[in-house]
C-alpha positions in Angstrom: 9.8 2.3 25.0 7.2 3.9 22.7 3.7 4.4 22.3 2.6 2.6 19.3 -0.3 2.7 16.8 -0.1 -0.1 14.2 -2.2 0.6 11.4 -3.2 -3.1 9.2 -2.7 -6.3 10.4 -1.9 -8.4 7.1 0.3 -11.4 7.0 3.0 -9.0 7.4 2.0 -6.5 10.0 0.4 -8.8 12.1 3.6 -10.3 13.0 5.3 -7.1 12.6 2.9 -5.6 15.5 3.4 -8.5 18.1 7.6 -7.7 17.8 6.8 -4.3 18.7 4.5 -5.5 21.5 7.3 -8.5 22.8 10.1 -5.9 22.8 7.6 -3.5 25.6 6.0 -0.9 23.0 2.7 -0.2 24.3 1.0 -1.2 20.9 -2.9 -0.3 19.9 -3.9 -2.0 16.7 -6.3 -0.9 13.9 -7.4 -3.1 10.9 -9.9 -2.8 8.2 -11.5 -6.6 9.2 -12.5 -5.8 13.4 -11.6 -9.5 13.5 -8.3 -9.4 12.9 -7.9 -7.0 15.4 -9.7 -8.2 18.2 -7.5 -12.0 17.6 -4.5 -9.9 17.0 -5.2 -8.7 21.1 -6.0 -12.7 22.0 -3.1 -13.2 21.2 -0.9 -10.4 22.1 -2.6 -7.9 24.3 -2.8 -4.3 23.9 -5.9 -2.5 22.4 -8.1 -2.4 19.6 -9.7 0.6 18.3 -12.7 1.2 15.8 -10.9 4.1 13.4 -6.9 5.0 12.5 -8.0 8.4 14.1 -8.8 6.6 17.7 -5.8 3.8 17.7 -3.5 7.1 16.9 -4.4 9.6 19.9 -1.3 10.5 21.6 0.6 7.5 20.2 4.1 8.5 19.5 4.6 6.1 16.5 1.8 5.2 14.1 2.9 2.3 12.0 0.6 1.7 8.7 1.0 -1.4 6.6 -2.1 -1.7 4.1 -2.1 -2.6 0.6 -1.4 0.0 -2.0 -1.8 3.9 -2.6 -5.5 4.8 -2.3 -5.2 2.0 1.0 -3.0 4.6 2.3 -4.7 7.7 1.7 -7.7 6.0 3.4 -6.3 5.3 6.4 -4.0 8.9 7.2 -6.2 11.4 5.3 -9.7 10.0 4.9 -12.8 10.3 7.5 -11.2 8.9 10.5 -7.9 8.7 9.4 -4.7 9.4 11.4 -4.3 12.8 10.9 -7.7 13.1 12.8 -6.5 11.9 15.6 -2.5 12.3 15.7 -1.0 15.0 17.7 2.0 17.0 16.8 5.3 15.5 17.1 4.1 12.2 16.1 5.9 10.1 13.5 4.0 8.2 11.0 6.3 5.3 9.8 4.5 3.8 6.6 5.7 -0.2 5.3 3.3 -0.1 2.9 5.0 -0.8 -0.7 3.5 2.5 -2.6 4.7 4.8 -4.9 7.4 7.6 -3.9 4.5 10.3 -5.3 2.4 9.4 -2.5 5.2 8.9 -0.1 6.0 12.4 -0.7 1.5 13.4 -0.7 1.3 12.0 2.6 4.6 13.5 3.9 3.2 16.9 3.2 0.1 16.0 4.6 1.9 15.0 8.2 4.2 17.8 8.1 1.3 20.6 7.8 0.1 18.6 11.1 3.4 18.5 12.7 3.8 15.1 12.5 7.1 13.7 11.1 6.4 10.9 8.1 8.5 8.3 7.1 8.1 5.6 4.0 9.5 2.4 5.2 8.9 -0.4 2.6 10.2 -4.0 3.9 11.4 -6.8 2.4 11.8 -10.4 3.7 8.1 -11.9 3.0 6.0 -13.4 5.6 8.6 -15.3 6.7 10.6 -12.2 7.7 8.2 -11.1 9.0 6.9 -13.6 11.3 11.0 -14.4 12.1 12.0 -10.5 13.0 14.4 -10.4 10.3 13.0 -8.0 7.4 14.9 -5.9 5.8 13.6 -1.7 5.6 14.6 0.8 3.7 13.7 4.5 4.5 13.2 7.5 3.8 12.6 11.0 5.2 14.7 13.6 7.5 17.4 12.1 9.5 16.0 13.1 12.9 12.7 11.6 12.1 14.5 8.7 11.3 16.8 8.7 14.5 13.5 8.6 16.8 11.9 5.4 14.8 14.6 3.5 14.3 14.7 1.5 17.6 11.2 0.6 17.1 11.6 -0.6 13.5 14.2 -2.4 15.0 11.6 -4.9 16.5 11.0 -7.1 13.4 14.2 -5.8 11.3 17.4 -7.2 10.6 18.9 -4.3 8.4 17.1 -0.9 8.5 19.0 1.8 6.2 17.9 5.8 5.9 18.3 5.7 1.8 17.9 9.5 1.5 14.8 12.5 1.7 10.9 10.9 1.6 10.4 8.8 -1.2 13.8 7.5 -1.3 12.7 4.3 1.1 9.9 3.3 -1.5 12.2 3.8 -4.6 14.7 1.8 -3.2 11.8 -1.2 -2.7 11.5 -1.0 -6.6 15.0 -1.8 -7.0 14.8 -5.3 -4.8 11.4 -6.0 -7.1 13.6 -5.0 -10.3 16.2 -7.5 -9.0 13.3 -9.9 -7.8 11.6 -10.5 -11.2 14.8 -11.2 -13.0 15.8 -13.8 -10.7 12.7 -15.8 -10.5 12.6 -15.6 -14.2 16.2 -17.0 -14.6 15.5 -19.5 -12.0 12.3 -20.5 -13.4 14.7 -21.0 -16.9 17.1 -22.6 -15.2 14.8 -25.4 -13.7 13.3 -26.1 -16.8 16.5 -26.1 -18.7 17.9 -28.5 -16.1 14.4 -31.0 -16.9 14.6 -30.7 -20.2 18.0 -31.7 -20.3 17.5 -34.6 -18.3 19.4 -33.4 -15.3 18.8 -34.1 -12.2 17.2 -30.5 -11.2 17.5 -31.3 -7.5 21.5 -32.0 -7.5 21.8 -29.2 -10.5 20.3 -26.7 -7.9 22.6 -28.0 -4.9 25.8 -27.9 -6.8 25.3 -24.0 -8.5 24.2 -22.9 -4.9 27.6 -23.1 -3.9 28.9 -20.9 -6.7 28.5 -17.9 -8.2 24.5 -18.4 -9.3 23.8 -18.4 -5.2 20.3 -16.0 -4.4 18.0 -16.6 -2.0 15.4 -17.7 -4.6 17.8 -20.3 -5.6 17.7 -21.4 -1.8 14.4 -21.1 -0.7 12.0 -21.5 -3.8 13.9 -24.4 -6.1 12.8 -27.5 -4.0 8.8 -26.1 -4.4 8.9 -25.1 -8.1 10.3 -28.2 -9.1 7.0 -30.0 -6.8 4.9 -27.4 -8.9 4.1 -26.3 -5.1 2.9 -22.2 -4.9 0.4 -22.3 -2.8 1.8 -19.8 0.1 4.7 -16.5 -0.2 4.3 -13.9 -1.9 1.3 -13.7 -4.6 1.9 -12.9 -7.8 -1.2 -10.3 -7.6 0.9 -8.2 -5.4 4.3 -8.7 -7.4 2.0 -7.0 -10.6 0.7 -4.3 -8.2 4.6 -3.8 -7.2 6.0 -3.9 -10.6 3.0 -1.6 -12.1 4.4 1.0 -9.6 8.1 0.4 -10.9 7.5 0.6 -14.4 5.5 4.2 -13.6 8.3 5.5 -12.4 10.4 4.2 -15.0 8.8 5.6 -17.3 9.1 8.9 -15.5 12.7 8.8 -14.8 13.7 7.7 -18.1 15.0 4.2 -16.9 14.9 1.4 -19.4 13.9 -1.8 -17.8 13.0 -4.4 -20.8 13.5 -7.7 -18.6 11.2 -6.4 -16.1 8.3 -5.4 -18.1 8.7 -8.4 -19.8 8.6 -10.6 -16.6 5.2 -8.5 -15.7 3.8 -10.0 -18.9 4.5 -13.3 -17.5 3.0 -13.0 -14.4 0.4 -11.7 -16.1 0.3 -15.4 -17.9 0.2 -16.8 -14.2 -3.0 -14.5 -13.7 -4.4 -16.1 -16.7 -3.7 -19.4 -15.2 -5.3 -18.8 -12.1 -2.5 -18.4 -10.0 -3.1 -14.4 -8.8 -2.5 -16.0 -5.3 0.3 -18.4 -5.9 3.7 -17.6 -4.9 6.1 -15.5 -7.0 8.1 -18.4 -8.0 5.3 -19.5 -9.6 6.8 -18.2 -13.3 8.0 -22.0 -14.1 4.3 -22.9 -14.3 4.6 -21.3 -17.6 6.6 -23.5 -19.5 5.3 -26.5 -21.0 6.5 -30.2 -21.1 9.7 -31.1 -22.6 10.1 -32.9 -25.9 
């Protein structure tokens, strides 16, 4: 069993810190809102500290899930951030969907401390989280990997080394890639089926046993046809994710024309109101059949 430090307590690592915690980690817990924290303990036990540097001192594991690049920074390298308080040997395992660049800034940072680093984006939603079940995709050096892995294990039904640092968070941008299209085509495909006069319902139950099958399809058809978004994944966060794709597209050399058109659509949803709605949310675009 480790010694765990579990940096931000969002709808995902709130859940993903009480696995660590039920499987017999000695877990300490930091988060930006003291609140959190201190119902996070209620609930679970273990310890809440004022700073990253405090909640990381002599932890073998510090776990940070916070919401986008300059989040991170804050939290390792700023004023009473982990590497203040972190001793060598550490591992700092990051599952916060960034960009490989600063996967492979904070990596130097650790490694000039003797801390091992880790980016360890996870897919699966709230629900995968709350369930144990998320899916993580890594990267860094194999041996850093070796010693995290049965911890990640906690709240993770596939964990995968994908290759050197940065490799885990470019790997993330190939699920959103694969993401956006689908909820697109699904959102199409509902519409299609209404406008057609279909039964949308029985279309969706019928193509779900054949070769159109996703989880979209399965877990978001019943709630965009009731126009329902209020919960999953907000499409704020899908633009923040797919900003960070189409960087590094453009970097790479990658063409991606669906998905940089399916960000314009979400940014229609913004438009609408719906930064917070759920992903599947696209089909609120389309307007009433003739």
């Amino acid at each position: 069993m480790a010694s765990i430090a579990f940096i931000g307590l969002g709808v995902m690592g709130y859940p993903m810190a009480g696995h660590l915690i039920r499987a017999g980690h000695e877990v300490g817990v930091f988060n930006r809102t003291a609140e959190k924290a201190r119902a996070w303990v209620a609930e679970y036990g273990g310890e809440a500290f004022a700073t990253p540097a405090q909640a990381a001192v002599e932890r073998d594991l510090i776990m940070t899930c916070v919401g986008n690049d300059d989040d991170l920074r804050e939290v390792v390298s700023g004023p009473g951030g982990v590497l203040e308080g972190v001793r060598s040997g550490a591992v700092l395992v990051d599952h916060t969907t960034a960009s490989a660049g600063v996967a492979r800034e904070m990596a130097l940072l650790c490694n000039a401390k003797g801390v091992g680093f880790l980016d360890a984006p996870v897919s699966g939603g709230q629900a995968g989280a709350e369930t144990g079940k998320l899916t993580v995709m890594v990267g860094g050096e194999e041996a850093v990997y070796d010693l995290a892995r049965p911890a990640i294990s906690s709240y993770a039904k596939m964990v995968r080394r994908m290759g050197e640092v940065g490799s885990g968070q470019l790997t993330k941008m190939v699920n959103q890639v694969c993401i956006a299209g689908l909820v697109q085509g699904l959102a199409e495909a509902l519409n299609f089926a209404r406008c057609a006069g279909l039964d949308a319902e029985a279309a969706m139950q019928v193509i779900s046993k054949g070769a159109a099958q996703s989880w979209q399809l399965e877990n978001r058809h019943k709630s965009m046809i009731a126009g329902e978004f209020d919960f999953g994944f907000a499409v704020d966060w899908m633009r923040k994710d797919l900003g960070i794709v189409l960087d590094e597209a453009r970097v790479n050399g990658a063409q991606l024309p669906v998905t940089a058109l399916v960000d314009q659509f979400y940014a229609d949803v913004q438009a609408m109101g719906g930064g917070r709605w759920d992903t599947s949310s696209l089909i609120a675009r389309f307007e009433r059949c003739k």
